[in-house]
Structures are given as C-alpha cells and as structure tokens.
C-alpha positions as CSV (number, residue, x, y, z in Angstrom):
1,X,0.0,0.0,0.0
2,X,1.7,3.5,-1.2
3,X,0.4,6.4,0.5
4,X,2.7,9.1,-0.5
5,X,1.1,12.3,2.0
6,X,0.7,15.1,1.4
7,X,-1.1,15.3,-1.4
8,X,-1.5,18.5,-3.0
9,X,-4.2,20.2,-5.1
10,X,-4.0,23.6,-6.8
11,X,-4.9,25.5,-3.3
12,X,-4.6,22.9,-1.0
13,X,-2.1,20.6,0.9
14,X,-3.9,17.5,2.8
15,X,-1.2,16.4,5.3
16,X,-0.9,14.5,8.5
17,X,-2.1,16.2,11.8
18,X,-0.3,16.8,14.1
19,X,-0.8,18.6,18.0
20,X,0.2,22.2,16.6
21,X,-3.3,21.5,15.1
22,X,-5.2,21.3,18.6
23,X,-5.8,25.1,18.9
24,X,-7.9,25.7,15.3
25,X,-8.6,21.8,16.0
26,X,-11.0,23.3,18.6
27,X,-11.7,26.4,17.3
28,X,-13.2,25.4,14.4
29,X,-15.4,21.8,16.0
30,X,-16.5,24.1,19.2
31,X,-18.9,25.3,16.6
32,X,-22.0,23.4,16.9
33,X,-23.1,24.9,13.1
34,X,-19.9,22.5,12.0
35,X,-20.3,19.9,15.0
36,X,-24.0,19.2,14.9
37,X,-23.5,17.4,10.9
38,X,-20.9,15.1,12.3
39,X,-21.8,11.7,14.1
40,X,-19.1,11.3,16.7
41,X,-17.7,14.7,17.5
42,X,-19.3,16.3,20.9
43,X,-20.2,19.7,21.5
44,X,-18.5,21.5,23.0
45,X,-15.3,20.4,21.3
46,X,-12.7,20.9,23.9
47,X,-8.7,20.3,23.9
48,X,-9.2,16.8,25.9
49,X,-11.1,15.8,22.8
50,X,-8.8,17.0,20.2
51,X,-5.6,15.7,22.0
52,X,-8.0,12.6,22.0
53,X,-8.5,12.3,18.6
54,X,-5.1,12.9,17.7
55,X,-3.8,9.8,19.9
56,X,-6.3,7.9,17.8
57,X,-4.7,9.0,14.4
58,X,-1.5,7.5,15.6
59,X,-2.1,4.0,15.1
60,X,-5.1,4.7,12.2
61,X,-4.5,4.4,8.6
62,X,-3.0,6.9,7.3
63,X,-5.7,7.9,5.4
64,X,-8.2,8.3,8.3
65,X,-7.9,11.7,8.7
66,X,-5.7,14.1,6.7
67,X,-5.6,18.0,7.7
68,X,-6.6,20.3,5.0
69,X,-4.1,23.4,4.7
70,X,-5.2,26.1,2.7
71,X,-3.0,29.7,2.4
72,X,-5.1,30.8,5.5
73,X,-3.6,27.8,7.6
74,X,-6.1,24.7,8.5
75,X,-9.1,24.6,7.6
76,X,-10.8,21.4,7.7
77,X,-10.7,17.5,7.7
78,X,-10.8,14.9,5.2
79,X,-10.5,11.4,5.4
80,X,-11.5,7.9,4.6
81,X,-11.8,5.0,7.8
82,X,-10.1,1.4,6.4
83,X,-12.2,-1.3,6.4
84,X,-14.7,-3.4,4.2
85,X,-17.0,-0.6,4.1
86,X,-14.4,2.3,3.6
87,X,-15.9,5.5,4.2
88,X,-15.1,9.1,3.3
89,X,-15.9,11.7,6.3
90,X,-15.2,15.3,6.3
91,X,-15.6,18.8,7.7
92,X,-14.9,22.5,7.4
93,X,-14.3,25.2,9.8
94,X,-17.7,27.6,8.6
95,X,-15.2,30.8,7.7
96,X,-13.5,28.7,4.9
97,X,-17.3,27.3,4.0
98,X,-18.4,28.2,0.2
99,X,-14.9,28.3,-1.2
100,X,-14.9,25.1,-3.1
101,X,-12.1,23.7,-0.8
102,X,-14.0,20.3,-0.1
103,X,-15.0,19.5,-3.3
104,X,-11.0,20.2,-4.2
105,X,-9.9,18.2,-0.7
106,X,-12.6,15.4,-1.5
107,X,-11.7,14.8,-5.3
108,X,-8.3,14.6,-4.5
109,X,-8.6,12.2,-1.7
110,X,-10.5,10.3,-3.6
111,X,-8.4,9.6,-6.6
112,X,-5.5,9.2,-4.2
113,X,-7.7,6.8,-2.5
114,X,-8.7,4.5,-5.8
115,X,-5.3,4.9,-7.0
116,X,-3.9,3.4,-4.2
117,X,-6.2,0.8,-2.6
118,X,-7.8,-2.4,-4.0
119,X,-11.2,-1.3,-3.4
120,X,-14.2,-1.3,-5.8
121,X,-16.0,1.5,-3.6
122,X,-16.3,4.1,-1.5
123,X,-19.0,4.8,0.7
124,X,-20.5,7.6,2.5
125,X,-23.6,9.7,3.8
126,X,-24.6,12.9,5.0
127,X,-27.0,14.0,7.8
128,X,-30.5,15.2,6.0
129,X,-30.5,18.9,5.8
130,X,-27.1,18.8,4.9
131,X,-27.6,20.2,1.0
132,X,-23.4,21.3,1.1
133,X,-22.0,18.1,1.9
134,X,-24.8,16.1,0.0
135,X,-23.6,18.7,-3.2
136,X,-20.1,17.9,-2.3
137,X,-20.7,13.7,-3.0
138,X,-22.6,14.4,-5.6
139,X,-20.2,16.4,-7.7
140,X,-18.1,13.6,-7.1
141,X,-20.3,10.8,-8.0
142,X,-22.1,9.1,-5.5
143,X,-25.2,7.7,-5.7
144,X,-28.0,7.0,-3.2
145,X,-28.1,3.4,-1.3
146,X,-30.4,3.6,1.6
147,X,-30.4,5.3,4.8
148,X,-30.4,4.5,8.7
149,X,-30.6,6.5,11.7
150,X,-27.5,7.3,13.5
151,X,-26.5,9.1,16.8
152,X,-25.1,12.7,16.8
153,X,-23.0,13.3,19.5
154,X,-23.1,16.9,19.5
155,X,-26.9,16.8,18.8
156,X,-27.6,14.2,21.1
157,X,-29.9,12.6,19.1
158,X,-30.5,10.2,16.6
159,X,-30.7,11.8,12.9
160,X,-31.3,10.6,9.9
161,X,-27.9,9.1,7.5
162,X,-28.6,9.6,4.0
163,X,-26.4,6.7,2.6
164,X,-24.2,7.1,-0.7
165,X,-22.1,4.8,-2.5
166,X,-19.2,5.3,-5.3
167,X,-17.9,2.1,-7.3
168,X,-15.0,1.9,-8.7
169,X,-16.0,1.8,-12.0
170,X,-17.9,4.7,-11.7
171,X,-15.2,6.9,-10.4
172,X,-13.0,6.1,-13.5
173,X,-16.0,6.7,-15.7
174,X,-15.9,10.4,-14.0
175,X,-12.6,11.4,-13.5
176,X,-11.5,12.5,-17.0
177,X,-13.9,15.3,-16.7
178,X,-13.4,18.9,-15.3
C-alpha cells in the first residue's frame, strides 16, 4: 500500500495532523453549526477531545484523517476509515465554507484513494438537511443506497444518515472530466 502524504491540489495541501493543530482543531469543532453534521464529534469540542482524537490518528491508517491546509492555515478534515465498508468523512471550519475547498480536498482524496487501494468503492452519507455536503458527493459521484438512523454526538440525538455509494468503475468513468 503506497500512500505518499501530502497530497497537493492547486490550493490545498492534505497532510498529516499533528498537536500544533489542537488550537484551530477546537476552534473550528467548538462550533456546533460545523459539530451538529458530524456523528461522533461532541459539543463542545474541547482540547481533551482534540488531543484525544489525535492519539487515535497514531495507530489509524494513514488515510483516516488528513488535515486540509489552505494559504489561511487549517481549515478542515478529510479522510477515509479502512475497512470493508471504507468511508469518506469530512468537515470545514464555517469561515472557509463556500470556497470550493471540499470538493478540491474530496476529489483529490479520492483519486489518491482509488489509485492506491484495491477497493471497488467508496461509501459515505450525509445528515439530512445537509444540501453542502450532500452537493459535495454528488459532484463527485455518489449515488443514493439507503439510509439509517445514526446518533449525533453533538446533537444528542438520533438523525437521519442519507447513505451514498461510489464504485469503482464509476469513479473512473468520472474522472476525465473537469
């Protein structure tokens, strides 16, 4: 398995966190406007859980969770969890929101992803009422496979997961295009 990191985009660099990252880290997830779409992230987002989270990444696939760095300095998460039913999760801090940087993060995790993983798929979902990130897996490709309800930590509730799916085949249909 060859996961050269970074990767870079045009405006982007998606890297490796590290604990420099704790303070926009919190910053950004002790927003419940970003933490209320994301299943497992509490609210409030506090230090504990970001020094937390980072312990995690250090025995996680390198791919789990990848910092985006834009010229205004961290900005979000992208990632995709290992596994049978691999799964691409991200987030934005809500200043850097409507800038195009997740569709530019996510396409180019994505192609990393296929080129360098024996998978025929990628799977995701978004919370419903979430018209950005269900724009953002569209633009990429995925199409609808179900739903199920899920608890939101920082809700504290269950919600509704709109499920999405991207084969393989699919993907390399897509990619030649802009």
């Amino acid at each position: 398995m060859q996961d050269d990191l970074p990767i870079f985009t045009r405006r982007l660099t998606l890297r490796p966190l590290t604990r420099a990252d704790i303070p926009p880290l919190v910053e950004m997830l002790n927003d419940f406007e970003v933490s209320r779409w994301l299943s497992v992230v509490p609210y409030p987002y506090t230090r504990d859980d970001a020094r937390e989270f980072l312990t995690f990444l250090e025995s996680a696939d390198p791919l789990d969770a990848l910092g985006i760095e834009a010229r205004e300095g961290l900005v979000g998460v992208v990632g995709i969890s290992p596994g049978a039913t691999s799964g691409l999760g991200y987030w934005l801090g809500r200043a850097h929101h409507g800038k195009g940087y997740m569709s530019e993060a996510a396409r180019a995790l994505v192609s990393h992803y296929f080129a360098t993983r024996d998978a025929d798929h990628l799977t995701s979902g978004y919370f419903e009422n979430n018209t950005a990130s269900a724009r953002v897996l569209e633009k990429l490709g995925f199409i609808p496979n179900g739903h199920e309800r899920v608890k939101s930590v920082a809700q504290d509730t269950e919600v509704l997961l709109k499920k999405v799916i991207l084969p393989r085949e699919l993907w390399e249909a897509l990619s030649w295009k802009p």
